[in-house]
N, C-alpha and C positions, 0 to 999 in steps of 0.2 A: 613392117608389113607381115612377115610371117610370125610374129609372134603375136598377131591381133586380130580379131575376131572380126566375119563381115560384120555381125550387129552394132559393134563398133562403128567402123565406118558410116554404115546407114544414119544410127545416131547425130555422129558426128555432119554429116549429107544435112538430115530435118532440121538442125539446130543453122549450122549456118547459111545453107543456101539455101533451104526450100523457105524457111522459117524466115528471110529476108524477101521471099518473093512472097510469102502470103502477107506481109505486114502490108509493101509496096502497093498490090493489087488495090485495093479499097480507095487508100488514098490515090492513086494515080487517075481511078475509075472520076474523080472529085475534081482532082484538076483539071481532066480533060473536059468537065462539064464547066468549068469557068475559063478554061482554055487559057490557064496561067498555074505555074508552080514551078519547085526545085524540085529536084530528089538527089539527096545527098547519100552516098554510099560510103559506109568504112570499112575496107577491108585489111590487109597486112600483108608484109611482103613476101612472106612464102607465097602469097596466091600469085608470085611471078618466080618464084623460083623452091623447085620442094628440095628439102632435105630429108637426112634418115630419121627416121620415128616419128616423121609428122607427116605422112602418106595422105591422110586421109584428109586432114589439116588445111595442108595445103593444095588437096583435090577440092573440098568443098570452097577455098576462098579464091581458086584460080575459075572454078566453076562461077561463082557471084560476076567475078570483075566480067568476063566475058560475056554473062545474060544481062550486065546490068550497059556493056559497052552495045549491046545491040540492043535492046530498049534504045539508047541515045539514038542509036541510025533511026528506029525507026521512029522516031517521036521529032527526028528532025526538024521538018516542016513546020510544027507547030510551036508554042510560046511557052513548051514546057522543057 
C-alpha cells in the first residue's frame, strides 16, 4: 500500500469492479425484459481475504462479490 500510487488502485477499481458492473448492466437491462437469465460472476479469493501487495486487488474483487451478492437480494423475486 505505501509503496503504490492511488492511480494505481483507481486503475486497478475500473478494470475489475466498475469494468464488471458496466459489462453486467446492458445485458441484465435484456433479461429483465424477458424476465429469464444467469449472471455468472468470477472473481478470486483475495476478494475474501486480502493479503500484503494486493491491497487494491483484493479491494476491487471483495468490492465485485459484494455488489454482485446484492444484485442476487435484489433480483430475488424474479426468474433471474
Amino acid at each position: 500500500v505505501m509503496d503504490s500510487s492511488l492511480d494505481v488502485d483507481k486503475k486497478i477499481m475500473d478494470i475489475n469492479f466498475f469494468g464488471a458492473i458496466a459489462l453486467n448492466r446492458p445485458v441484465l437491462k435484456n433479461m429483465l425484459l424477458r424476465q429469464s437469465g444467469q449472471i455468472a460472476v468470477v472473481s478470486s479469493m483475495l476478494g475474501l481475504y486480502g493479503i500484503q501487495t494486493r491491497a487494491a486487488y483484493s479491494a476491487s474483487k471483495h468490492a465485485m462479490k459484494a455488489y454482485f451478492e446484492s444484485l442476487r437480494n435484489e433480483l430475488y423475486q424474479t426468474n433471474i
